[in-house]
PDB file as gemmi writes it, atoms N, CA and C in Angstrom:
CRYST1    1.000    1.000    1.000  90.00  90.00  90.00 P 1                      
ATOM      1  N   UNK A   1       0.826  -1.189   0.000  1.00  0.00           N  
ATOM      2  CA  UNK A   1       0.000   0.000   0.000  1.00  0.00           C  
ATOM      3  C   UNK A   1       0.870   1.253   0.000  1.00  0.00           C  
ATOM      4  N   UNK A   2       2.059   1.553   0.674  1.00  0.00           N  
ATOM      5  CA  UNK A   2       3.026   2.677   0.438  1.00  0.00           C  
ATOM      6  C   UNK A   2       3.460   2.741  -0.725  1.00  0.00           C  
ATOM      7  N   UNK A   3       3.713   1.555  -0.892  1.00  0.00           N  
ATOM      8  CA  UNK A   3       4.541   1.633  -2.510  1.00  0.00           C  
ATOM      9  C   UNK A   3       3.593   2.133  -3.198  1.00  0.00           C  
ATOM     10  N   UNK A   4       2.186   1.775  -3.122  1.00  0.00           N  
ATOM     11  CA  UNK A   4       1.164   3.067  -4.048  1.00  0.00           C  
ATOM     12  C   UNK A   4       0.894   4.385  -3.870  1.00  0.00           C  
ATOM     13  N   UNK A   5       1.269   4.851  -2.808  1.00  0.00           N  
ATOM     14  CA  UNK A   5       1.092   5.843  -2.319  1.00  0.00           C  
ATOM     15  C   UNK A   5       2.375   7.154  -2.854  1.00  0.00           C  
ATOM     16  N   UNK A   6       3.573   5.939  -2.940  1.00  0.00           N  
ATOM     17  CA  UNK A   6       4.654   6.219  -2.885  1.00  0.00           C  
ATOM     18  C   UNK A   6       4.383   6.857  -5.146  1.00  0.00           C  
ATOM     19  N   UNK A   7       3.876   5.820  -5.428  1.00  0.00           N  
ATOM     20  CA  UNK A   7       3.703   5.804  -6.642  1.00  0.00           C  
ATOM     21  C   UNK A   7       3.329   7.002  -7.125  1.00  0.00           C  
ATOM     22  N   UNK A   8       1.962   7.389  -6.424  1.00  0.00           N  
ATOM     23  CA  UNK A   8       0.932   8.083  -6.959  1.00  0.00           C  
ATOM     24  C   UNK A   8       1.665   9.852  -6.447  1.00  0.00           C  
ATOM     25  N   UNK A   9       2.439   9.852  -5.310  1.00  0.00           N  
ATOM     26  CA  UNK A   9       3.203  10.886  -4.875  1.00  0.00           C  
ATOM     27  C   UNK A   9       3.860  11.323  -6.662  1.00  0.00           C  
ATOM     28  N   UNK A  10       5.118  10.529  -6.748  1.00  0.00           N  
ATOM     29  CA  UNK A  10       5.848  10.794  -7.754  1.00  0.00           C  
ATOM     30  C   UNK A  10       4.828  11.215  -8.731  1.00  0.00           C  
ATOM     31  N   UNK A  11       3.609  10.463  -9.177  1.00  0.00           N  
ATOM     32  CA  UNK A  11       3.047  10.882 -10.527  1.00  0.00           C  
ATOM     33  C   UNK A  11       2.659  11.850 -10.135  1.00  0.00           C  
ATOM     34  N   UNK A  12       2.187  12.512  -9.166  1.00  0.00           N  
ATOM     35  CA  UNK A  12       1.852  14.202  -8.881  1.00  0.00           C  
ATOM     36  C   UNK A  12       2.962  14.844  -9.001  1.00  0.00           C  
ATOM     37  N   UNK A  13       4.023  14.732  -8.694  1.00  0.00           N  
ATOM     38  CA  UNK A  13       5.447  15.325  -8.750  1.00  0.00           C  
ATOM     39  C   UNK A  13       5.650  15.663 -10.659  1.00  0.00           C  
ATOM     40  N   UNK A  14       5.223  14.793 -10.891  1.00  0.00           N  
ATOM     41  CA  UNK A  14       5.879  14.685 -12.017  1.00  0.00           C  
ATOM     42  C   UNK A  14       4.735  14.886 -13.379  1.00  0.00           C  
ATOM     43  N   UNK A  15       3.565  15.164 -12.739  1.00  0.00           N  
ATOM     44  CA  UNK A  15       2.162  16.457 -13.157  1.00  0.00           C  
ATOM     45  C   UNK A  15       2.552  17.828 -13.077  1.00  0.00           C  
ATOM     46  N   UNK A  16       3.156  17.956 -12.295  1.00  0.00           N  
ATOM     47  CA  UNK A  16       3.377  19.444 -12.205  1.00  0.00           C  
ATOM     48  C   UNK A  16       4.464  19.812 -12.615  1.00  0.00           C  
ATOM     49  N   UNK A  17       5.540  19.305 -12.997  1.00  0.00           N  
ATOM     50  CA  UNK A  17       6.502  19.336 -13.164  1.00  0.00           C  
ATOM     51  C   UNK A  17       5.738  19.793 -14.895  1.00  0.00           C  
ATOM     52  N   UNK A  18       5.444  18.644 -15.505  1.00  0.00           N  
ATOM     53  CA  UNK A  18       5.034  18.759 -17.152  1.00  0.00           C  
ATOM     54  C   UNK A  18       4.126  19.987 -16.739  1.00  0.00           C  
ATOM     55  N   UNK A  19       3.106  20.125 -16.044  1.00  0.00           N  
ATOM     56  CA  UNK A  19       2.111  21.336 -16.152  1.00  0.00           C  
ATOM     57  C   UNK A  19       2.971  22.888 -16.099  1.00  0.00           C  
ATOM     58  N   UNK A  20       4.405  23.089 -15.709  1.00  0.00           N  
ATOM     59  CA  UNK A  20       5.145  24.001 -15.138  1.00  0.00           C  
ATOM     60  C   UNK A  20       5.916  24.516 -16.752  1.00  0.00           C  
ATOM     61  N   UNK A  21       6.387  22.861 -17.193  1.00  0.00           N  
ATOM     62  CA  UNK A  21       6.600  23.292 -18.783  1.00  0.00           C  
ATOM     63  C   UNK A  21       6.102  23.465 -19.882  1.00  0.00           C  
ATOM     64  N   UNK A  22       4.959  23.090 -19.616  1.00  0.00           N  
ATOM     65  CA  UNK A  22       3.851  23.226 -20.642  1.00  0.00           C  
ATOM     66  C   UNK A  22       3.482  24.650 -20.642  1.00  0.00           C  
ATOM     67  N   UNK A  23       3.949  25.471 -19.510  1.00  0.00           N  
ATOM     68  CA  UNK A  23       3.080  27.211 -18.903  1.00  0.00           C  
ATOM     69  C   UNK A  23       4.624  27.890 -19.952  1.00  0.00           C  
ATOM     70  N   UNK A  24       5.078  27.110 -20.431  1.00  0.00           N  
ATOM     71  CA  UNK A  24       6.140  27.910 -21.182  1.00  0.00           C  
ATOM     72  C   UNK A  24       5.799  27.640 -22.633  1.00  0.00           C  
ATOM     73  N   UNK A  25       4.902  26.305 -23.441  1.00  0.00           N  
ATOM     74  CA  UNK A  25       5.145  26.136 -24.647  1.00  0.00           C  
ATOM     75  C   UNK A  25       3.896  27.131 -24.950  1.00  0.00           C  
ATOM     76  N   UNK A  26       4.078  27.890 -26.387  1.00  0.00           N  
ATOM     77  CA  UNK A  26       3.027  28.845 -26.791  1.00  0.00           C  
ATOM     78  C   UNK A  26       2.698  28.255 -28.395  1.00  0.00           C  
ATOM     79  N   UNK A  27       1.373  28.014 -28.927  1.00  0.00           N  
ATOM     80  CA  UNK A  27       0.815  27.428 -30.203  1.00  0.00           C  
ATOM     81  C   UNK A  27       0.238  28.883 -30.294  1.00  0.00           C  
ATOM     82  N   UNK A  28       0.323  29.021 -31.894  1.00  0.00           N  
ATOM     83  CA  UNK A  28      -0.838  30.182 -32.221  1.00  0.00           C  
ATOM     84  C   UNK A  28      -2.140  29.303 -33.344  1.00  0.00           C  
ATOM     85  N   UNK A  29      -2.704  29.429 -33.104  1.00  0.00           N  
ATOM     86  CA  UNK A  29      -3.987  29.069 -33.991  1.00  0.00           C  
ATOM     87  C   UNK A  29      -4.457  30.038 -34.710  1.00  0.00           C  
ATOM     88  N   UNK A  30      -5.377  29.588 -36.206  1.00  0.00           N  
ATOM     89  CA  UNK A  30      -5.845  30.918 -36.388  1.00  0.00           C  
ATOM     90  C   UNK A  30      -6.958  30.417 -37.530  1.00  0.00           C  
ATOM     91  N   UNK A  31      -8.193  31.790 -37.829  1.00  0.00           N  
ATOM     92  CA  UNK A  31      -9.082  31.141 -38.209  1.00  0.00           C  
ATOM     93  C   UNK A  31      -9.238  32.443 -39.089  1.00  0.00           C  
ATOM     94  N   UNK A  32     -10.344  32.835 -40.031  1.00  0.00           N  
ATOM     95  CA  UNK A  32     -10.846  33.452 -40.746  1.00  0.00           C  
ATOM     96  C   UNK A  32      -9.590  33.932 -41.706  1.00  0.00           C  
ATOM     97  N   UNK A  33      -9.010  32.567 -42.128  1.00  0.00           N  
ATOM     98  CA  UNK A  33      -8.126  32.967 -43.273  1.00  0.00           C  
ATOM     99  C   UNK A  33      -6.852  33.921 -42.671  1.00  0.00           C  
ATOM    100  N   UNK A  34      -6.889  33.737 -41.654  1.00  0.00           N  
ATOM    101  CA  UNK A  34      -5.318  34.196 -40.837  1.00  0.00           C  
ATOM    102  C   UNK A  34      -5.833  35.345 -40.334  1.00  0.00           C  
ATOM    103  N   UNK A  35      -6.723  35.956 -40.397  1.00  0.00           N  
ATOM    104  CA  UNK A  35      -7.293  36.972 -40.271  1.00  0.00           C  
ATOM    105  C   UNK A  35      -7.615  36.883 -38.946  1.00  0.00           C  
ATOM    106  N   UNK A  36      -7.973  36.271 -38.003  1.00  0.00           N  
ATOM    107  CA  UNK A  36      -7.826  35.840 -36.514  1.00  0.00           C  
ATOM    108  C   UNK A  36      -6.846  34.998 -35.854  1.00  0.00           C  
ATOM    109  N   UNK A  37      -6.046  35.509 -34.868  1.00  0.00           N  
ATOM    110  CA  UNK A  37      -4.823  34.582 -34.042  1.00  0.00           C  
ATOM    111  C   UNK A  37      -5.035  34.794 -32.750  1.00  0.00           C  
ATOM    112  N   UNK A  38      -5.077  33.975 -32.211  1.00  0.00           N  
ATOM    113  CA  UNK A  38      -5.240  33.315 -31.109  1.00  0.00           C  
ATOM    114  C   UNK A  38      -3.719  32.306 -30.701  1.00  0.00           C  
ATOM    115  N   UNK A  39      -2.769  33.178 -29.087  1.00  0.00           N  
ATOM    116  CA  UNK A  39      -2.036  32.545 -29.216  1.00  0.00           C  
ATOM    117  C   UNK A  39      -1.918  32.112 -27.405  1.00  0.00           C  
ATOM    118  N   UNK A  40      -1.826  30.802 -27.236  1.00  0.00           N  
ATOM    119  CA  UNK A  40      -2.747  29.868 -25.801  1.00  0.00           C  
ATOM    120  C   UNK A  40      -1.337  28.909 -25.473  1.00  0.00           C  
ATOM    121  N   UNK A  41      -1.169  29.289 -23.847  1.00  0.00           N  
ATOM    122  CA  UNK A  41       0.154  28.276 -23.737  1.00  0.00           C  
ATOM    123  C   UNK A  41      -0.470  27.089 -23.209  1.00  0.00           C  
ATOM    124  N   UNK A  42       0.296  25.980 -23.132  1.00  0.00           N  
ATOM    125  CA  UNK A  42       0.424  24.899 -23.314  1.00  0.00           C  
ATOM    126  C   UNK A  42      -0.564  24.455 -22.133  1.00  0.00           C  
ATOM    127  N   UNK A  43      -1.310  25.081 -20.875  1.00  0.00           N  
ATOM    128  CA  UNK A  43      -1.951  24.985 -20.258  1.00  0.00           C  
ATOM    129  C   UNK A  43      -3.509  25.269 -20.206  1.00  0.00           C  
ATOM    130  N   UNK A  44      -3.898  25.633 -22.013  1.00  0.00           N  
ATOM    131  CA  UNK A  44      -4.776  26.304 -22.585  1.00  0.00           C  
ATOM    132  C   UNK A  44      -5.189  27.039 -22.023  1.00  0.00           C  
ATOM    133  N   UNK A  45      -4.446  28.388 -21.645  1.00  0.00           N  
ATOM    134  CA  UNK A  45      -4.357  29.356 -21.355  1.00  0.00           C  
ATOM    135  C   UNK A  45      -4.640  30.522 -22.400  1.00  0.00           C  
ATOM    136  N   UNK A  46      -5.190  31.230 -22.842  1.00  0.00           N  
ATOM    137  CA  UNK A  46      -5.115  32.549 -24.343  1.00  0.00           C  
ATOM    138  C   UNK A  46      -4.278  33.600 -23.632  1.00  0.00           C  
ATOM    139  N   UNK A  47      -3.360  33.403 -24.413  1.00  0.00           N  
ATOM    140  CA  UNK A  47      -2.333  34.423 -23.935  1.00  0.00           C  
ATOM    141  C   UNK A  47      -2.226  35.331 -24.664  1.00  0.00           C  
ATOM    142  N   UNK A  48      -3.139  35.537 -25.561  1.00  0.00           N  
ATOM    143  CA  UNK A  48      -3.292  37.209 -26.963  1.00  0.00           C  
ATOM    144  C   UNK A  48      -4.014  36.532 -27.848  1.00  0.00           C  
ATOM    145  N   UNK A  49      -4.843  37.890 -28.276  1.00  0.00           N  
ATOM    146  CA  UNK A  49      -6.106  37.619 -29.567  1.00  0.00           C  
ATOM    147  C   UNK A  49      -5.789  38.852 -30.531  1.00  0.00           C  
ATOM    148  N   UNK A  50      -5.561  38.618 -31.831  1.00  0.00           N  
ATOM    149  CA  UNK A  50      -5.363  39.425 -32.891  1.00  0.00           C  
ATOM    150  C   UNK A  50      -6.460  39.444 -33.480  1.00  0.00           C  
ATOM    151  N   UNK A  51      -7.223  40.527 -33.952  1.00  0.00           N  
ATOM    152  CA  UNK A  51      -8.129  40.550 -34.427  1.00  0.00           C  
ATOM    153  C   UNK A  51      -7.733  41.217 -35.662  1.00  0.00           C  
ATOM    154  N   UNK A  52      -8.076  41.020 -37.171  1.00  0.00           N  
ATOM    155  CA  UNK A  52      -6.962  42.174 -38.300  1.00  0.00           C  
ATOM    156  C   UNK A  52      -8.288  42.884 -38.533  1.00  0.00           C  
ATOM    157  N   UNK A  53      -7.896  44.505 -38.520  1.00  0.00           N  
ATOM    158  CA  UNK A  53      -8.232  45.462 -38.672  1.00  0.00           C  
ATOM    159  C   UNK A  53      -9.460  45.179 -39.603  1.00  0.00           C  
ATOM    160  N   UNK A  54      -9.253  44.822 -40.538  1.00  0.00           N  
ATOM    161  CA  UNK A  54     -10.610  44.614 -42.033  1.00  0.00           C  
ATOM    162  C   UNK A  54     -11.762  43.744 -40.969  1.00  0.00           C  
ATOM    163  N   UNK A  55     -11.550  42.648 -40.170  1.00  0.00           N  
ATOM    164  CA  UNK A  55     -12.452  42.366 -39.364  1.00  0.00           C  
ATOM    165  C   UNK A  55     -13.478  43.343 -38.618  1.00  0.00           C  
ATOM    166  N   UNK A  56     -13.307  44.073 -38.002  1.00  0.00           N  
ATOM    167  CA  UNK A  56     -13.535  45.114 -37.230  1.00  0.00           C  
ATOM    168  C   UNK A  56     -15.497  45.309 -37.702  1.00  0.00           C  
ATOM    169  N   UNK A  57     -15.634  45.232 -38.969  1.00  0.00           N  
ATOM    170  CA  UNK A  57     -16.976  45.917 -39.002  1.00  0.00           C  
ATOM    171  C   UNK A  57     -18.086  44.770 -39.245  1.00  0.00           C  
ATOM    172  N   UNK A  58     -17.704  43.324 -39.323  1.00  0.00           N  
ATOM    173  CA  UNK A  58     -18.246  42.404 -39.175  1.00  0.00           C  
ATOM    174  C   UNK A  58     -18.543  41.235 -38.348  1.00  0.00           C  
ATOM    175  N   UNK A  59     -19.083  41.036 -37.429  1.00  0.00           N  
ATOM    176  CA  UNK A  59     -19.183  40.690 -36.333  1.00  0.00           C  
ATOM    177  C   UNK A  59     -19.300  39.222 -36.505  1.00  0.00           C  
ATOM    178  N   UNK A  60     -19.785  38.561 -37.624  1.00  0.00           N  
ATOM    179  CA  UNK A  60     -19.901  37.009 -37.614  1.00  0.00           C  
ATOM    180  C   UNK A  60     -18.986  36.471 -38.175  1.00  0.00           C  
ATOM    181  N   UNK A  61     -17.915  37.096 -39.061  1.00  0.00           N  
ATOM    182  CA  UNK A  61     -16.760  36.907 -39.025  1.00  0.00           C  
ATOM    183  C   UNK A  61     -16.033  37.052 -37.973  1.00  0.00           C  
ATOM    184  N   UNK A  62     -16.066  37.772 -36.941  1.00  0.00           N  
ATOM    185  CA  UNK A  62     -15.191  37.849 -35.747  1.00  0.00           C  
ATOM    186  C   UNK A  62     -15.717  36.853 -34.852  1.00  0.00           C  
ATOM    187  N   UNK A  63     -16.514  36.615 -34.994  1.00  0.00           N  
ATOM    188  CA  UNK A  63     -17.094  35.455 -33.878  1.00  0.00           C  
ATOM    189  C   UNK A  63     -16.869  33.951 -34.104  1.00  0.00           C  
ATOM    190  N   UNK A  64     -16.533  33.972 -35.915  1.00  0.00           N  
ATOM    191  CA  UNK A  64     -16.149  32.539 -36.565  1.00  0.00           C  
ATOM    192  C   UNK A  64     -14.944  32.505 -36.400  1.00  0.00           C  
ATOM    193  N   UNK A  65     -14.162  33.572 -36.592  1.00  0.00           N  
ATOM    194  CA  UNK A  65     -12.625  33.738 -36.618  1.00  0.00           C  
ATOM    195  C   UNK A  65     -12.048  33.017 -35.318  1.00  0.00           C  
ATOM    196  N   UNK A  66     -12.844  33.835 -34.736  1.00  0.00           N  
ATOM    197  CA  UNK A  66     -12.351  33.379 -32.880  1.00  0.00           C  
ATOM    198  C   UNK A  66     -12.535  31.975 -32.513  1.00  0.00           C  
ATOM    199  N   UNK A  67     -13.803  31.691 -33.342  1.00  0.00           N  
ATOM    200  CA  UNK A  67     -14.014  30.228 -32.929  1.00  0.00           C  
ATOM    201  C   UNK A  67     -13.125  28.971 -33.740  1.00  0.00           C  
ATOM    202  N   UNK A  68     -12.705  29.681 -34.417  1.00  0.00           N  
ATOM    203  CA  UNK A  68     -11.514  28.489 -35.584  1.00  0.00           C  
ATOM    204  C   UNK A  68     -10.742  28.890 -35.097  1.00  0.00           C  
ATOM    205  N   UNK A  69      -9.827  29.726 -34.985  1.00  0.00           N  
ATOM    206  CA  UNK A  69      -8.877  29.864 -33.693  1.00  0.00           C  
ATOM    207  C   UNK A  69      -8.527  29.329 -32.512  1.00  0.00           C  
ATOM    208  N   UNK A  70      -9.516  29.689 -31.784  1.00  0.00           N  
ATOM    209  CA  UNK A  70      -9.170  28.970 -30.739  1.00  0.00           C  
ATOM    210  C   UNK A  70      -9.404  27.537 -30.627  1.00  0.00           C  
ATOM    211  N   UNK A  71      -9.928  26.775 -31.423  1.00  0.00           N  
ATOM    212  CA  UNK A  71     -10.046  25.680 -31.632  1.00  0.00           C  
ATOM    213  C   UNK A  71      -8.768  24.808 -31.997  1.00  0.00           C  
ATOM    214  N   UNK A  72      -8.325  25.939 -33.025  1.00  0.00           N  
ATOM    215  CA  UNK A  72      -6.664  25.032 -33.839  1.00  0.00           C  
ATOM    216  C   UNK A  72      -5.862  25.616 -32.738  1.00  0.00           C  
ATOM    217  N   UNK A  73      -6.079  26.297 -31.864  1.00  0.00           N  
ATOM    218  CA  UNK A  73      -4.925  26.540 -30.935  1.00  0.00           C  
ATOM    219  C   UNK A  73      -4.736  25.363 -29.486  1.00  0.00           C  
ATOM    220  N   UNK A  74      -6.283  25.193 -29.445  1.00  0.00           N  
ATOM    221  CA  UNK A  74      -6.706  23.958 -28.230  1.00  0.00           C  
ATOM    222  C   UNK A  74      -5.935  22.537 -29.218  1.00  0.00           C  
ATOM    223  N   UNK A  75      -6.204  22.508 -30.431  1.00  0.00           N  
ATOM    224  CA  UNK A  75      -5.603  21.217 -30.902  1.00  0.00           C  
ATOM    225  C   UNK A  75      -3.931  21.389 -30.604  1.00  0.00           C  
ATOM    226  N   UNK A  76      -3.653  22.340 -31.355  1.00  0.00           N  
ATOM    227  CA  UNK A  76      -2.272  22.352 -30.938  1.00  0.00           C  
ATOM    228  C   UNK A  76      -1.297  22.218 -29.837  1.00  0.00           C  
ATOM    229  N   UNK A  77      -2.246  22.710 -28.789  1.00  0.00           N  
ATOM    230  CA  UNK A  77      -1.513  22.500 -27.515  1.00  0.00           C  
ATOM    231  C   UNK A  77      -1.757  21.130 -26.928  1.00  0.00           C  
ATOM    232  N   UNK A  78      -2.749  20.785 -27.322  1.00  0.00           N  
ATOM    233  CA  UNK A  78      -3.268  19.346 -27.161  1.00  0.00           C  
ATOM    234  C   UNK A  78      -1.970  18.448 -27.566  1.00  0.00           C  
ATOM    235  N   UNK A  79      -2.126  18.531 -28.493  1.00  0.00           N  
ATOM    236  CA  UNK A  79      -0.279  17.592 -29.394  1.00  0.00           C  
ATOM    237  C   UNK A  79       0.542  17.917 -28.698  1.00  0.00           C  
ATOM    238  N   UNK A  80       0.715  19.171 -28.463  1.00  0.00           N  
ATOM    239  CA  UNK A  80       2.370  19.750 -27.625  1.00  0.00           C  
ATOM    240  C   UNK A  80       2.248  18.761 -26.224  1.00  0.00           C  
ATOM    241  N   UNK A  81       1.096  18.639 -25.304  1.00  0.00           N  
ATOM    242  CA  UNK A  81       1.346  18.351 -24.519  1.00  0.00           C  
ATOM    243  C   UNK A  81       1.011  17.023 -24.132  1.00  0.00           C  
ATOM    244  N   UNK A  82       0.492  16.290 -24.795  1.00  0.00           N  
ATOM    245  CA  UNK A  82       0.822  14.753 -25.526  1.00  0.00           C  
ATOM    246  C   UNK A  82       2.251  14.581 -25.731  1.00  0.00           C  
ATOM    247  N   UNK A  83       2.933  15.597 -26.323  1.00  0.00           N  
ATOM    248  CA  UNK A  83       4.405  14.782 -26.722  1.00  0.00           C  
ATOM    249  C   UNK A  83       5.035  14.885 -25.186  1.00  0.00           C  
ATOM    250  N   UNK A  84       4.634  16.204 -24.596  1.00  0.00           N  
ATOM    251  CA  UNK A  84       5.619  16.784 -23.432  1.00  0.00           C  
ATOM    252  C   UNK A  84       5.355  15.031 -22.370  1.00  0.00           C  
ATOM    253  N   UNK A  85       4.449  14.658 -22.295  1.00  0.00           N  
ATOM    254  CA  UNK A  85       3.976  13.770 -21.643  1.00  0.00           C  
ATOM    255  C   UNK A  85       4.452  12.439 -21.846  1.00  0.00           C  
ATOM    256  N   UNK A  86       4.876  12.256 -23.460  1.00  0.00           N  
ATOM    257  CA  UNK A  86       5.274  11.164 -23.780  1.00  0.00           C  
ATOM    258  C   UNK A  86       6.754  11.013 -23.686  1.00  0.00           C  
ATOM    259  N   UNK A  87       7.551  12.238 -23.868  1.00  0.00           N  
ATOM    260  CA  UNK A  87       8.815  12.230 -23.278  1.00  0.00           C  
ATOM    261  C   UNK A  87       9.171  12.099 -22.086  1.00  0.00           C  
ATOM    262  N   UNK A  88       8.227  12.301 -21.128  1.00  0.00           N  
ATOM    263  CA  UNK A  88       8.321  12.128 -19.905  1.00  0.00           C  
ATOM    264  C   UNK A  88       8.148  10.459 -18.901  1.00  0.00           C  
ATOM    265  N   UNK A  89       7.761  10.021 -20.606  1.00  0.00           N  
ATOM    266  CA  UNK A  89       7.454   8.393 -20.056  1.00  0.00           C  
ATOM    267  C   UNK A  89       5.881   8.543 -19.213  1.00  0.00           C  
ATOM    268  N   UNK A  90       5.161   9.824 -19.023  1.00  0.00           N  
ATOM    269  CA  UNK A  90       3.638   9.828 -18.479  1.00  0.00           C  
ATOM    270  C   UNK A  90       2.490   9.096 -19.873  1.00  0.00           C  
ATOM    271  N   UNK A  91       1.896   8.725 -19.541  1.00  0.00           N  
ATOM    272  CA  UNK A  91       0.781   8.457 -20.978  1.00  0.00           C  
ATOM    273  C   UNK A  91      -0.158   7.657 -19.989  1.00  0.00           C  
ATOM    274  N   UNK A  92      -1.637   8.190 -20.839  1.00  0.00           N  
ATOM    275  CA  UNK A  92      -2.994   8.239 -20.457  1.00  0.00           C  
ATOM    276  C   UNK A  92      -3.632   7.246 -21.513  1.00  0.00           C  
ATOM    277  N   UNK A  93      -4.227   6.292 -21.190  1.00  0.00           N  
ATOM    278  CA  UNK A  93      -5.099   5.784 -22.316  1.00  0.00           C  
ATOM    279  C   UNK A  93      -5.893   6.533 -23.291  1.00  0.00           C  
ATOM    280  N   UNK A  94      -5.611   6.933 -24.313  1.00  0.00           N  
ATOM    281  CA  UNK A  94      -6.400   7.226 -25.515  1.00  0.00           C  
ATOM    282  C   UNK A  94      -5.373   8.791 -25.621  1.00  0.00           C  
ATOM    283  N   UNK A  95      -4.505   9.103 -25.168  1.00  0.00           N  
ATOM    284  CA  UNK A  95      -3.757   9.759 -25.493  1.00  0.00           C  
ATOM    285  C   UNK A  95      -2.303   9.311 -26.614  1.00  0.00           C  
TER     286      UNK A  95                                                      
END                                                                             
């Protein structure tokens, strides 16, 4: 029973450890033809939203933009932190 305890210690150790480097990797995503960026660290965090100027007077373009954006930015960090995880020898079923 320690030795699980002992186990499950380290895998928290070693959660935060990846969650600490992951607060450093940055993906930009982007949607409405580049025309929206969205850029989210590795903790899917949005760490800046570009909106390009020609957007500005159309609102369902800015609302699609944002939403393809941040979407390819959630995928991206998704992968980043799949690999960060897999280098680490951590892995999750269906990851």
């Amino acid at each position: 029973m320690f030795n699980k305890l002992k186990n499950f210690k380290e895998l928290k150790n070693q959660a935060k450890q990846i969650q600490s480097q992951l607060a450093e990797v940055t993906e930009e995503g982007s949607g409405a033809w580049g025309k929206v960026k969205i850029t989210m660290n590795g903790n899917q965090e949005v760490i800046s939203v570009n909106i390009d100027q020609e957007l500005l007077n159309d609102q369902n373009k800015i609302q699609d933009g944002v939403k393809e954006a941040t979407n390819d930015a959630v995928k991206k960090v998704q992968r980043a932190a799949a690999m960060k995880m897999q280098q680490s020898g951590m892995s999750f079923p269906g990851m």
